[in-house]
DOMI-23612 format. One line per 3 residues: their letters; for each residue x, y, z of C-alpha. Coordinates in steps of 0.25 Angstrom, whole numbers, plus 5000, padded with zeros to 4 digits. Layout:
<sites>
a) X Y Z  ... .
</sites>
This chain:
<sites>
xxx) 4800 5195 5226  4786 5202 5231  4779 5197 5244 .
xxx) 4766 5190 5235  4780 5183 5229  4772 5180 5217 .
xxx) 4757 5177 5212  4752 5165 5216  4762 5166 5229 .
xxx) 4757 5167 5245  4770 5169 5250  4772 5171 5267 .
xxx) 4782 5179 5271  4790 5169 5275  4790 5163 5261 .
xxx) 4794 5178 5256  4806 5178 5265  4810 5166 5263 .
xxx) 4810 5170 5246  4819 5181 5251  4828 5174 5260 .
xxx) 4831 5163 5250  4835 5174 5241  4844 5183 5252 .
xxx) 4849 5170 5258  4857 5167 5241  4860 5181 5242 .
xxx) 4870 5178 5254  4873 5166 5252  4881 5169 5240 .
xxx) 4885 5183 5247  4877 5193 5238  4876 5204 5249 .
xxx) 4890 5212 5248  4895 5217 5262  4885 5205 5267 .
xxx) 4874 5214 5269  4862 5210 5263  4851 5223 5258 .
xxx) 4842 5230 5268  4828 5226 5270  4823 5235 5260 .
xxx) 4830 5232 5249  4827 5217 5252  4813 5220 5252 .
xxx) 4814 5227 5241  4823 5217 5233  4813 5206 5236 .
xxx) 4799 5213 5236  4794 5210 5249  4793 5214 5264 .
xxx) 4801 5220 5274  4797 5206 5282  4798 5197 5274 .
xxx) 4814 5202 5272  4816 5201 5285  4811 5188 5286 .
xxx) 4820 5183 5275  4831 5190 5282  4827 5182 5295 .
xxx) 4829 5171 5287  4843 5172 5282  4846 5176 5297 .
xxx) 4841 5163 5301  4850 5156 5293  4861 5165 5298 .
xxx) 4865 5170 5286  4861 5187 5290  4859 5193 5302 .
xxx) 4854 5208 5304  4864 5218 5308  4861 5233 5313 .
xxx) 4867 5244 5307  4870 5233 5294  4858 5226 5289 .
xxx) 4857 5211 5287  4869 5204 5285  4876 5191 5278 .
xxx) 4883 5184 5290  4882 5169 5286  4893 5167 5279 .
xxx) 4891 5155 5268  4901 5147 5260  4900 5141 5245 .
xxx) 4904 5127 5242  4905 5123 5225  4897 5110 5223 .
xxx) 4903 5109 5208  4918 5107 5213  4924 5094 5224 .
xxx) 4931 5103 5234  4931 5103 5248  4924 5113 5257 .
xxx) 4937 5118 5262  4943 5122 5248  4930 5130 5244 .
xxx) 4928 5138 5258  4943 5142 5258  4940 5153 5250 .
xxx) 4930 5158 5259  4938 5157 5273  4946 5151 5281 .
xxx) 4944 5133 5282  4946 5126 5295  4942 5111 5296 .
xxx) 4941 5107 5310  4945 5091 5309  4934 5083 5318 .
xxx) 4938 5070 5316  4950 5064 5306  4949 5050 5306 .
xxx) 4949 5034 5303  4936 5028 5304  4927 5017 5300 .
xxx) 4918 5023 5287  4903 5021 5289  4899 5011 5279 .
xxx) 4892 5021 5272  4904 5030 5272  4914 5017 5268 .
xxx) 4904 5015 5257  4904 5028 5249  4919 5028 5252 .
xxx) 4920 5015 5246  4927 5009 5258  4923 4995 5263 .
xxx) 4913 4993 5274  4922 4996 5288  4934 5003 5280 .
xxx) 4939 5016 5288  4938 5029 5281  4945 5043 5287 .
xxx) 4935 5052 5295  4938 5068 5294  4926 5078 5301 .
xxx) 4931 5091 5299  4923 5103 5303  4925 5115 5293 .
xxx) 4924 5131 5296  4927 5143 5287  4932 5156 5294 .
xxx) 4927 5148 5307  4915 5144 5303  4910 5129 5304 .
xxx) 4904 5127 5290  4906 5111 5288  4906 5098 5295 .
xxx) 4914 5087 5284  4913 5073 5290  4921 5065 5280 .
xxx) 4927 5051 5276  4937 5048 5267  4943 5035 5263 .
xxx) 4957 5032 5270  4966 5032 5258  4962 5047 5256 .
xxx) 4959 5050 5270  4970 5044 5278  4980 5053 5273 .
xxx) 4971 5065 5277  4972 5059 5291  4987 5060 5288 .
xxx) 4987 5074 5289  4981 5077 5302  4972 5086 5306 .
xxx) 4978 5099 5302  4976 5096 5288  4963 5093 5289 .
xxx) 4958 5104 5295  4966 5114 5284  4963 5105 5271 .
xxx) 4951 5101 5265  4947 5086 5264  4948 5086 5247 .
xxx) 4964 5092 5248  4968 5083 5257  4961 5073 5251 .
xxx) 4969 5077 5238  4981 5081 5244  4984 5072 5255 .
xxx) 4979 5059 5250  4982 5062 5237  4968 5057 5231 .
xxx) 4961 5066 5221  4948 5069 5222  4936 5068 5211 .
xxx) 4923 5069 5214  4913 5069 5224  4897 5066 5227 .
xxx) 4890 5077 5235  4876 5076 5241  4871 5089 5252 .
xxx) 4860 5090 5261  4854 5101 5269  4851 5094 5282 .
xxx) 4849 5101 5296  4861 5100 5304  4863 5091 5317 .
xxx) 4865 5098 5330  4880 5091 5330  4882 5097 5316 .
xxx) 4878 5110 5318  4886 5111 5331  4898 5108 5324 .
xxx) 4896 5117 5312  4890 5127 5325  4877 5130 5317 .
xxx) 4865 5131 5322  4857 5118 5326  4848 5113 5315 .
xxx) 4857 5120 5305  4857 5118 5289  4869 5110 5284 .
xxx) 4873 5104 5271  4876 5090 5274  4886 5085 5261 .
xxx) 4889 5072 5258  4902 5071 5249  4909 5058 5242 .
xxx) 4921 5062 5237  4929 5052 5228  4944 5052 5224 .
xxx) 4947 5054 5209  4945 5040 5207  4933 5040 5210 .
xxx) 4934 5033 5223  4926 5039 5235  4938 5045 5245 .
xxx) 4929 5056 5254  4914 5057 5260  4911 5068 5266 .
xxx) 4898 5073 5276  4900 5087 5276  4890 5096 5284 .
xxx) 4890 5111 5281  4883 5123 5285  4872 5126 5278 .
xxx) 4872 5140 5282  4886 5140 5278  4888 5133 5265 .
xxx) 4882 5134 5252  4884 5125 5241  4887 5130 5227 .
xxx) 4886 5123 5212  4884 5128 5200  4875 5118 5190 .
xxx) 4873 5115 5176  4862 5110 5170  4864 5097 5162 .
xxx) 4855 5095 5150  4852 5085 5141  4857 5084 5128 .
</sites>
């Protein structure tokens, strides 16, 4: 990547850093630097073909974002830790970050409530029908990462109640789901949004105001077929990165 970035191309330097940045920013997130250390300037330069400056400002960048910071005597360093979650499998967001650390859910609310009609009606509940209420606040290694706001129907989630609290903040919604209430699950319909966080959001996931979050909306349904769990999940988007893996279909 040379600074004139190609014939035909007026780049600023702003626009070259931001090339590079993009480039660095994959790098980390999939944890390319071993020991965490990303190379010196020089070999940076050198890598990509352009100026001391415009590295720098990439570097600014990714420190911007939180993701490096510069240390004396080390270099420039990986210190914002990311986590993966596969969109090709239904699992919760417990049972895949378990690998990485250690999962406490912190239960803000667990209870019976009258659904939103909106909510009663992707639930496939009558108009004024009670549904279950959890709002659990996720962290990994002490970390908040996710705020799960979610409703279940009451034949799946008033056992949950059952259990009490404890269980709720050591199990994942989907094995209690399974385990406890006894209902397979089958499938689910997902839809993710970047939006900018809302000062009440970003307090409770302690971001900095104005923050990125991934905003997920998931309808989970029973084996059946029957809609069981909707869930308004807000992760940190400097946190998080969601994974699949796709094939092309073609005709014929």
């Amino acid at each position: 990547m040379a600074d004139d970035a190609g014939a035909g191309e007026d780049l600023t330097r702003a626009d070259r850093a931001r090339r590079v940045a993009h480039v660095l920013r994959g790098q980390v997130l999939r944890g390319a630097f071993p020991g965490g250390v990303l190379p010196d300037e020089r070999a940076l330069i050198a890598e990509f073909g352009t100026s001391r400056n415009t590295v720098r400002e990439a570097l600014g960048l990714l420190r911007d974002e939180g993701l490096v910071e510069r240390r004396r005597g080390v270099g420039t360093v990986v210190v914002g830790r990311t986590y993966e979650h596969p969109l090709g499998e239904l699992s919760g967001l417990a049972e895949v970050l378990q690998q990485h650390g250690t999962v406490v859910n912190e239960v803000r609310a667990a209870r019976t409530v009258r659904a939103p009609a909106s909510v009663a009606r992707r639930l496939g509940l009558p108009e004024g029908s009670e549904a279950v209420y959890l709002e659990r606040l996720r962290r990994v290694d002490g970390t908040p990462l996710s705020l799960d706001c979610t409703y279940l129907i009451p034949e799946v989630g008033d056992p949950l109640l059952a259990l009490g609290r404890a269980r709720l903040e050591s199990r994942d919604v989907f094995e209690l789901i399974e385990r406890a209430a006894g209902r397979p699950l089958g499938s689910a319909e997902v839809a993710v949004r970047a939006v900018v966080g809302d000062p009440a959001t970003c307090g409770v996931l302690q971001m900095p105001a104005g923050g990125a979050v991934l905003a997920v909306d998931r309808l989970t349904r029973l084996a059946d077929g029957r809609p069981a769990d909707l869930e308004f999940i807000h992760l940190r988007g400097d946190r998080l990165t969601l994974r699949a893996r796709l094939d092309r279909v073609r005709e014929g």
